[in-house]
TORMIVEX-194195 format. One line per field, with one value per residue (C-alpha): residue number from 1; residue in one letter; x, y, z. Coordinates in nm, 3 decimals. Example, Ala and Ser with C-alpha at 12.3 -4.5 7.8 and 13.67 -1.06 7.14 Angstrom:
<vexfis>
nr	[1  2]
rest	[A  S]
px	[1.230  1.367]
py	[-0.450  -0.106]
pz	[0.780  0.714]
</vexfis>
This chain:
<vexfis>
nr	[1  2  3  4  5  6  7  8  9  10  11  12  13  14  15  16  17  18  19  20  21  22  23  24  25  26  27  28  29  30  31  32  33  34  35  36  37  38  39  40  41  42  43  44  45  46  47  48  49  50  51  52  53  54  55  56  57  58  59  60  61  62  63  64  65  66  67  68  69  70  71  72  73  74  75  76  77  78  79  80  81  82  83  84  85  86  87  88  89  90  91  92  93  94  95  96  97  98  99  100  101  102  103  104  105  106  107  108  109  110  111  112  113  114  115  116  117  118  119  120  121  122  123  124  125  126  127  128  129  130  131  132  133  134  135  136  137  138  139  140  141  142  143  144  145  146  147  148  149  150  151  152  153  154  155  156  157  158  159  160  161  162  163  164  165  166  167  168  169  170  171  172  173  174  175  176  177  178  179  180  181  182  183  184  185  186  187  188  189  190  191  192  193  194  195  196  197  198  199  200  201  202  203  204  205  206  207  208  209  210  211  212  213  214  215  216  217  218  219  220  221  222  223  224  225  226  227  228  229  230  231  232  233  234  235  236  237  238  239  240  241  242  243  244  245  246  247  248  249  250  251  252  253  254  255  256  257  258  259  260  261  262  263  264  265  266  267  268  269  270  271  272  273  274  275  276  277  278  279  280  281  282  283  284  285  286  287  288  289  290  291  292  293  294  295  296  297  298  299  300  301  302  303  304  305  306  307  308  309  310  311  312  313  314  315  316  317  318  319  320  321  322  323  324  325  326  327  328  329  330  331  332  333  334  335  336  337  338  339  340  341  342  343  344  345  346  347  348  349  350  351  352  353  354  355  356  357  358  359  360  361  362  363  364  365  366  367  368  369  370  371  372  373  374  375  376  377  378  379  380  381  382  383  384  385  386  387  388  389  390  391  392  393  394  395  396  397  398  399  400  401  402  403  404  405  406  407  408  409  410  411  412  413  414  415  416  417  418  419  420  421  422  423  424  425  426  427  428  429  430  431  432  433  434  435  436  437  438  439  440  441  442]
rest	[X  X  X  X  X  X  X  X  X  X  X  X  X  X  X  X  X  X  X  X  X  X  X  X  X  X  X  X  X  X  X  X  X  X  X  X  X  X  X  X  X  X  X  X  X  X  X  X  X  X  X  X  X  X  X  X  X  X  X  X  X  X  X  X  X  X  X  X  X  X  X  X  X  X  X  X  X  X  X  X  X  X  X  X  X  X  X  X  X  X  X  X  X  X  X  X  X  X  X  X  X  X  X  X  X  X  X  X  X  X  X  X  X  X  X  X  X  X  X  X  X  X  X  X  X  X  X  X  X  X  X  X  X  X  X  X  X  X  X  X  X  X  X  X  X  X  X  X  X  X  X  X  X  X  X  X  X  X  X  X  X  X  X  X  X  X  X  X  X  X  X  X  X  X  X  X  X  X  X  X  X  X  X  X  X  X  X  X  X  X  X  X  X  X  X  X  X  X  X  X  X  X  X  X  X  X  X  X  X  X  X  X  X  X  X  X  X  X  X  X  X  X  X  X  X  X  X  X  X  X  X  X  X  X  X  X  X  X  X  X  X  X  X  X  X  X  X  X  X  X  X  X  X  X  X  X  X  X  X  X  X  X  X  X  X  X  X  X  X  X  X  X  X  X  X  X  X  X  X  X  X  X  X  X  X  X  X  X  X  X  X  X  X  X  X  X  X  X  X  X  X  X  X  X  X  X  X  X  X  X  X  X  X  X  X  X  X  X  X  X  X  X  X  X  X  X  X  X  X  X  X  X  X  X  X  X  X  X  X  X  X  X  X  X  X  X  X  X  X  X  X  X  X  X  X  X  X  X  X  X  X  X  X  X  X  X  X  X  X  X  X  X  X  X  X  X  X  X  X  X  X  X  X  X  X  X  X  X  X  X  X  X  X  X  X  X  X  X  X  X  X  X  X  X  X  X  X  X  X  X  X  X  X  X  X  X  X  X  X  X  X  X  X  X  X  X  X  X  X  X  X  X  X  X  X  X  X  X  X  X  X  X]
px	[0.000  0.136  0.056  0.110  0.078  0.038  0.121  0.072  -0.071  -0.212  0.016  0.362  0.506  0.604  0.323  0.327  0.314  0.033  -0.199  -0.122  -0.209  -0.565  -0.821  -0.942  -0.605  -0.612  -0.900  -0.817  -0.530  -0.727  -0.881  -1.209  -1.305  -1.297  -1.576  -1.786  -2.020  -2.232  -2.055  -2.120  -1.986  -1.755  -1.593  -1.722  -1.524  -1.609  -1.811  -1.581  -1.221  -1.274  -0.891  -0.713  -0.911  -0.787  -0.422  -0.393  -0.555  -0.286  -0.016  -0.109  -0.042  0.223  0.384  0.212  0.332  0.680  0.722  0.852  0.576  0.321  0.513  0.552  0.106  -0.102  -0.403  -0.580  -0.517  -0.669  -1.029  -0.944  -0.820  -1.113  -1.228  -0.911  -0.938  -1.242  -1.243  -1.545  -1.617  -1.835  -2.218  -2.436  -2.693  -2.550  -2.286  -1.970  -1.996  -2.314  -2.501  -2.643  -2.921  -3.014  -3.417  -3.717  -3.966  -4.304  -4.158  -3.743  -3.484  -3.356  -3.063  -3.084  -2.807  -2.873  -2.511  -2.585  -2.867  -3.056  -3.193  -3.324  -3.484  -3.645  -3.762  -4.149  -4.164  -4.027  -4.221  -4.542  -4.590  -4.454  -4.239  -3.894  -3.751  -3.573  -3.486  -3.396  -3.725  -3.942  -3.776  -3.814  -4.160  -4.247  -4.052  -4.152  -4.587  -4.433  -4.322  -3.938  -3.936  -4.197  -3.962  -3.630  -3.812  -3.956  -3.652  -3.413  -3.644  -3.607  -3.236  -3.223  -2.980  -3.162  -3.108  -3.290  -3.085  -3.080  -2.865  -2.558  -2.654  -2.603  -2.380  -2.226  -2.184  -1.834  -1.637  -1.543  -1.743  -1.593  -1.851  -1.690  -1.407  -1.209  -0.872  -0.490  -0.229  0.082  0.302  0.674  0.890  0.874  0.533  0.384  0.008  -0.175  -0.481  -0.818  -0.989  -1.306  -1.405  -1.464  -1.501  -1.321  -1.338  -1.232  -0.964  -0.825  -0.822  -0.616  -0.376  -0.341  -0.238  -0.043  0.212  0.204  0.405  0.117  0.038  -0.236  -0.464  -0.753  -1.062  -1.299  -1.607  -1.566  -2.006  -1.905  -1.549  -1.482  -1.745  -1.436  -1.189  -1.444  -1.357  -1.020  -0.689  -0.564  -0.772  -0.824  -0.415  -0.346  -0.547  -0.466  -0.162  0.100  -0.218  -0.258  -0.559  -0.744  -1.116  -1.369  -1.705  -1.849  -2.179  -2.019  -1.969  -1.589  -1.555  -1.699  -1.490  -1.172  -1.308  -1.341  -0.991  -0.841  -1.051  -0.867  -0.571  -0.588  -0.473  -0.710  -1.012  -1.183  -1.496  -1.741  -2.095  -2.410  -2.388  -2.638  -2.473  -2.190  -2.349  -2.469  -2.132  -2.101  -1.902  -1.960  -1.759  -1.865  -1.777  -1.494  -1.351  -1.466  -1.269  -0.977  -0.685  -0.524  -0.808  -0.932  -1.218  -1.285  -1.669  -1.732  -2.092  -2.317  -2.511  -2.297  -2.423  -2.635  -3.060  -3.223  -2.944  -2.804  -2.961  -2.963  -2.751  -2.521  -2.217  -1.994  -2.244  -2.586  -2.424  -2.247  -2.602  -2.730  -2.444  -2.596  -2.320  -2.499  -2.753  -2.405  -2.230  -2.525  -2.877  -3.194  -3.341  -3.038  -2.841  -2.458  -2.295  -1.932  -1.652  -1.672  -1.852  -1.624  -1.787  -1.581  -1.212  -1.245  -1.430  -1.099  -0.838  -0.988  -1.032  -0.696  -0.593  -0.854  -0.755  -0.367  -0.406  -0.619  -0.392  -0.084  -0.283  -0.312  -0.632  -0.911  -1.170  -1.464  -1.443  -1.783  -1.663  -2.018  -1.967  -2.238  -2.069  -1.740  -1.887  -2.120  -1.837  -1.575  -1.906  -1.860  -1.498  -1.525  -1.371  -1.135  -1.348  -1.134  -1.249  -1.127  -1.240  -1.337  -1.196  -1.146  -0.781  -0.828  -0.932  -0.848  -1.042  -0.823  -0.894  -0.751  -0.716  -0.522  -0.331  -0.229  -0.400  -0.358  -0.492  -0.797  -0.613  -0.748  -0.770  -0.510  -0.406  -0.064  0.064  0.042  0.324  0.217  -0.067  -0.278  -0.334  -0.528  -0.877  -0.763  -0.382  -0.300  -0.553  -0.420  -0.091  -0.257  -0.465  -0.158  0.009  -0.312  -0.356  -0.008  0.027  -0.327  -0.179  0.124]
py	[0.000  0.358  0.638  1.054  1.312  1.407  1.151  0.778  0.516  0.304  0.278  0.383  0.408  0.650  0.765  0.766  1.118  1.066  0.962  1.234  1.474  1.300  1.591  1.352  1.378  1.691  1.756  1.557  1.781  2.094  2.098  2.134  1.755  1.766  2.022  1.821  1.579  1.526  1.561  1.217  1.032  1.059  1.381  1.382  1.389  1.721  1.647  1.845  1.914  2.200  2.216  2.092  2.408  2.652  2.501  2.565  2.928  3.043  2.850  3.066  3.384  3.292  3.225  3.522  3.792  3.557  3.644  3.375  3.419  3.319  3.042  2.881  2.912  2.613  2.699  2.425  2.486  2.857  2.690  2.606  2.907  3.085  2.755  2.691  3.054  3.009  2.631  2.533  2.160  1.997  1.967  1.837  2.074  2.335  2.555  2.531  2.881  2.840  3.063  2.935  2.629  2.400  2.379  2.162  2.340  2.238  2.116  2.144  2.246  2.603  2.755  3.002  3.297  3.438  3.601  3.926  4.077  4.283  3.917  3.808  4.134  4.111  3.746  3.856  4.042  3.776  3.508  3.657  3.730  3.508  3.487  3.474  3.458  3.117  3.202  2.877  2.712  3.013  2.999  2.589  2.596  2.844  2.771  2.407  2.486  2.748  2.664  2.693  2.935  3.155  3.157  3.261  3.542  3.721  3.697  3.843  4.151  4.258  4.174  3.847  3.575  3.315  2.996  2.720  2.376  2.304  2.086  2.193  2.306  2.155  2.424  2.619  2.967  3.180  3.274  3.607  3.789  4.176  4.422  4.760  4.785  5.090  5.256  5.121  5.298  5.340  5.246  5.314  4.994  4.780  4.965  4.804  4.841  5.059  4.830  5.019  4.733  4.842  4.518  4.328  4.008  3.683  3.678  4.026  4.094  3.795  3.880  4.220  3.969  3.773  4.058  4.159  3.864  3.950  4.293  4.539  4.808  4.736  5.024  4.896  5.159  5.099  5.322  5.498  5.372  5.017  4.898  4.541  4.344  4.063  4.311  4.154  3.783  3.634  3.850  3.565  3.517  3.918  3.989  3.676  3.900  4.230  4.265  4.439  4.683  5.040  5.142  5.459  5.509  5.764  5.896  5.744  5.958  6.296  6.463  6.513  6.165  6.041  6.325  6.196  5.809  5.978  6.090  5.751  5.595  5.824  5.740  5.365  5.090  4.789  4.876  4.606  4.600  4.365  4.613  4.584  4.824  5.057  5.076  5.172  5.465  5.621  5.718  5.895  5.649  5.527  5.249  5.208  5.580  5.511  5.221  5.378  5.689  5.640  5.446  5.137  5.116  4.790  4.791  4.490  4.394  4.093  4.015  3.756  3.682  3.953  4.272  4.154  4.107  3.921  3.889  4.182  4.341  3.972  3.950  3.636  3.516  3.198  2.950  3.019  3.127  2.799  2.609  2.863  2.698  2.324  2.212  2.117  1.918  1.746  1.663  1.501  1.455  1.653  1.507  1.484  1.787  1.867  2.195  2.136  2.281  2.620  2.930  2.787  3.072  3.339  3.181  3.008  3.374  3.577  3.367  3.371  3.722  3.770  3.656  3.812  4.127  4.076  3.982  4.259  4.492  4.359  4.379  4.739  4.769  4.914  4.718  4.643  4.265  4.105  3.776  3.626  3.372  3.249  3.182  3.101  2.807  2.686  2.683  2.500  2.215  2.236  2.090  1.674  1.481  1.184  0.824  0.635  0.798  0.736  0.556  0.695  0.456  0.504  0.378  0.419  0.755  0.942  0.886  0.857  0.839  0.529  0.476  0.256  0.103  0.456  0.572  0.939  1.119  1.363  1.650  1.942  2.302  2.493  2.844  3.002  3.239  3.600  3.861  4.054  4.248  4.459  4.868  4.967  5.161  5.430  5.460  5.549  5.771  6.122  5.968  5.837  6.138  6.372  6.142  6.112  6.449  6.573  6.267  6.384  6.744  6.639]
pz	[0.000  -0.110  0.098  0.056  0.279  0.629  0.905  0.823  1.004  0.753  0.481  0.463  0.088  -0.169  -0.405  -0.803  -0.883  -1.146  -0.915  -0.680  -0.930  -0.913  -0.853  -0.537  -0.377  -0.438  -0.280  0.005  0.073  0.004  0.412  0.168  0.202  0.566  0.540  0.341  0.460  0.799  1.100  1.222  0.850  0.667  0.457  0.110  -0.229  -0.469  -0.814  -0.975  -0.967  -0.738  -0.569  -0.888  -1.058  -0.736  -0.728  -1.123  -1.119  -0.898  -1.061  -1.430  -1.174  -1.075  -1.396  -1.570  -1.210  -1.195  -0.806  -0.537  -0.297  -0.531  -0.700  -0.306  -0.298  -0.293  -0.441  -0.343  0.047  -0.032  -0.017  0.369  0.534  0.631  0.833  0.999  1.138  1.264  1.378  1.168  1.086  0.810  0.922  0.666  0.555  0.777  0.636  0.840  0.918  1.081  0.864  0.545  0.589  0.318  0.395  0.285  0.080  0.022  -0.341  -0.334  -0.136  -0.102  0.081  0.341  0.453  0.792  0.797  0.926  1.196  0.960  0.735  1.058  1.125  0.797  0.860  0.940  0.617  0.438  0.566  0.751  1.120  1.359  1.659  1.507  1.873  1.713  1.370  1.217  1.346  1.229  0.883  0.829  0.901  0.718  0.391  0.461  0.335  0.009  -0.332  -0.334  -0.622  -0.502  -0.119  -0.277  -0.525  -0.213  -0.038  -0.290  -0.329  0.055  -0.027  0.166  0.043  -0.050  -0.350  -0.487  -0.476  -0.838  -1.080  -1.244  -1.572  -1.917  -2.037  -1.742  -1.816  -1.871  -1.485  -1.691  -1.863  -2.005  -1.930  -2.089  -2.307  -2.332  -2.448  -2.391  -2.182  -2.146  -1.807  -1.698  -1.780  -1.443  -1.318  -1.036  -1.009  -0.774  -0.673  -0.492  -0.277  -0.162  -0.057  0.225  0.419  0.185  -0.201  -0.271  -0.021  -0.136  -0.444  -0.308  -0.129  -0.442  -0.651  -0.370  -0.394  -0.745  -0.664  -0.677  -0.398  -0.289  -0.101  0.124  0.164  0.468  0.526  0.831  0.905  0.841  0.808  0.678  0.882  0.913  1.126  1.385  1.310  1.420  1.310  1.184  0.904  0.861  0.928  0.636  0.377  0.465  0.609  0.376  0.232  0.303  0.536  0.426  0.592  0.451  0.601  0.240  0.355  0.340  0.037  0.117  0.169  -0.163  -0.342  -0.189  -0.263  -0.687  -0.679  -0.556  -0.816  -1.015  -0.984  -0.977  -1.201  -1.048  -0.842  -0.712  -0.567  -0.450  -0.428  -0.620  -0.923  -0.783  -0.445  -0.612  -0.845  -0.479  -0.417  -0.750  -0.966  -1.284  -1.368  -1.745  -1.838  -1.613  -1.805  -2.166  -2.104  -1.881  -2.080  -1.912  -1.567  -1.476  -1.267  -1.120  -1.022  -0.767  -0.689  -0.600  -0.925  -1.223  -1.328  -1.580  -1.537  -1.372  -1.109  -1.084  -0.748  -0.582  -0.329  -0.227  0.008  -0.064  0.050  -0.117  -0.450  -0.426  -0.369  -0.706  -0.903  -0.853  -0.604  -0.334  -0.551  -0.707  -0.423  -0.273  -0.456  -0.597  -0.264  -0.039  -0.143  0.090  0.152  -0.042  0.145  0.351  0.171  -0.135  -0.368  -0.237  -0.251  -0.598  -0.731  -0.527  -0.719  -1.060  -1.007  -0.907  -1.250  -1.480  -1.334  -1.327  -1.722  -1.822  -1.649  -1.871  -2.171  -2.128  -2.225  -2.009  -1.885  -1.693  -1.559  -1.437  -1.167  -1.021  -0.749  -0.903  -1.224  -1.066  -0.907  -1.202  -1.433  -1.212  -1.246  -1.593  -1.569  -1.607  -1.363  -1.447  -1.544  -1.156  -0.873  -0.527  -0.258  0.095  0.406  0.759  0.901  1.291  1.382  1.044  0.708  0.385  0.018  -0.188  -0.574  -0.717  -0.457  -0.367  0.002  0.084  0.419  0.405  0.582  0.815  0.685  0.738  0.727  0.630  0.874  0.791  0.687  0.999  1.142  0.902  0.952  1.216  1.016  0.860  0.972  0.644  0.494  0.496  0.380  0.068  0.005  0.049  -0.233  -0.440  -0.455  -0.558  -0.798  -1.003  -1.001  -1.099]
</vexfis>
């Protein structure tokens, strides 16, 4: 018996690369497999080649930015991180984050995203009165006597995230899609790019970190009302994807602040952002004249469903858009669907990002890039797996995968340590002003 990986108990040889290439030892290894299944049974192998997709993403940055630090990357073990910072464990039909639900409708299942205070305030307008006192309960009873469709439609127009469980479709759709086109420019030999992140939370930021390790500058903006909801969540998970970046924080509802956001917009080479297109336009910015009149700017748009109808005010996080995409339905059944992996929307959609944006930016071109988690997801389905597929097997107290004669442990998730601590909010911004200003007049 041939074993790779981690500490052996089992089996105790040398693997045949080949094999280890095998998208379900890569998964294994990914700290994704260990999130996916029911707690009590065991981890769950991916329909699709998931990791082998993440690990190979971040290997065509690497050779396309040509820095160490992203050559050394597993992309695979990206998929991980955010669970190993916050100690979350597979569960089923419970996201390991504790937020998203996969729930029984009268006629399918749905998915459910309770990830912030104001969905559950908005659960008796959603659903009808009620004493939402236990929000799970009120929300499976309710949804259990409605048509699935007719659930998720009312919930996406108060803004709630909210999915039907379907099947992967037929054809899955592009991850990329160019939104706006718009002139070349022209850079100083050796230019590094100066990336805007007004994100927050996972996919975006790393995407910022990403691009990051490719050599860029990267400046993080905050809004002084509601800074990145994640500076809450453990510092090691916020510290891995934004230490290194600038911290500038704006009062985005003052007129001064939104000015000052315009002229750092201005001066960018990547802004990434991760806001419904209206939400955006409140601030004053509009990204397609933007693009069509500014040579070289990429402008980089992350959102839950793309910017196109009907999805384009539907909102998402990694776990519903994920369900949206047909993986939960594939890596269970129609009738038994399984959360895959942790939120796995937002890392896959922050690496391909990462390189749609680092390639447009070398192109020279200007454009408009349109990432949906939605889309990420559905098109990684569209990517066949390989005709052998590995077998799941507990060996004492650990559970391993085994194909063809070749056993390989199904390890933890992990996280890298960071570089060091991010910027406090807004320890940088009237640094970065100061420069912004004097580089526009200049």
């Amino acid at each position: 018996m041939k074993a790779v990986g981690g500490r052996r108990r089992c089996a105790v040889a040398a693997p045949d690369p080949p094999t280890c290439e095998h998208p379900d030892f890569v998964w294994a290894g990914s700290g994704a497999m260990a999130l996916t299944g029911f707690a009590d049974g065991p981890p769950v192998l991916a329909p699709a080649p998931l990791a082998s997709r993440a690990r190979e993403v971040v290997q065509t940055l690497a050779a396309r930015a040509g820095t160490p630090a992203l050559a050394a990357l597993d992309g695979a073990a990206l998929l991980g991180e955010h669970a190993a910072a916050f100690g979350s464990e597979r569960r089923g039909r419970v996201s390991p984050g504790g937020s998203c639900r996969l729930l029984r409708a009268a006629d399918r299942w749905l998915a459910v995203n309770l990830a912030r205070a104001d969905d559950v305030a908005l659960l008796p307008a959603w659903l009808g009165d009620g004493d939402p006192s236990d929000p799970w309960a009120f929300v499976a009873a309710r949804v259990a006597r409605r048509p699935a469709e007719d659930v998720v439609a009312r919930a996406r127009l108060l803004g709630l995230p909210a999915a039907v469980a379907i099947a992967p479709e037929p054809a899955p759709p592009p991850w990329l899609r160019v939104a706006q086109r718009g002139p070349a420019g022209r850079r100083p030999q050796h230019h590094a790019p100066l990336v805007v992140d007004l994100s927050s939370l996972w996919a975006g930021p790393l995407c910022g970190h990403l691009l990051q390790l490719a050599g860029a500058r990267v400046v993080k903006v905050e809004s002084t009302r509601r800074p990145d909801g994640a500076r809450a969540g453990p510092a090691a998970f916020f510290d891995l994807l934004n230490a290194g970046k600038q911290s500038v924080a704006l009062d985005l509802g003052a007129a001064d602040g939104r000015r000052a956001l315009m002229r750092l917009v201005q001066r960018a080479d990547i802004v990434i952002e991760a806001s419904r297109p209206r939400a955006v336009a409140q601030f004053g910015i509009d990204a397609e004249t933007l693009v069509a009149t500014r040579p070289g700017v990429i402008w980089l748009s992350l959102t839950g469903y793309g910017r196109r109808e009907p999805g384009i005010d539907w909102v998402a996080f990694g776990d519903d858009a994920a369900v949206a995409a047909g993986l939960a339905v594939a890596t269970g059944a129609p009738d038994a669907p399984l959360f895959c992996g942790d939120a796995i929307a937002d890392p896959l959609t922050g690496l391909h990002a990462a390189l749609a944006a680092f390639e447009a930016w070398q192109a020279g071109e200007s454009r408009l890039l349109d990432v949906s988690l939605r889309d990420v997801v559905a098109h990684g389905l569209g990517h066949a797996m390989p005709p052998a597929r590995a077998s799941v097997i507990r060996c004492r107290d650990e559970w391993e995968v085994e194909l063809a004669g070749v056993r390989a442990a199904v390890a933890p998730p992990r996280i890298r340590p960071a570089f060091g601590r991010a910027r406090p909010l807004g320890a940088d911004t009237a640094a970065v002003l100061a420069e912004t200003e004097a580089a526009l007049r200049g």
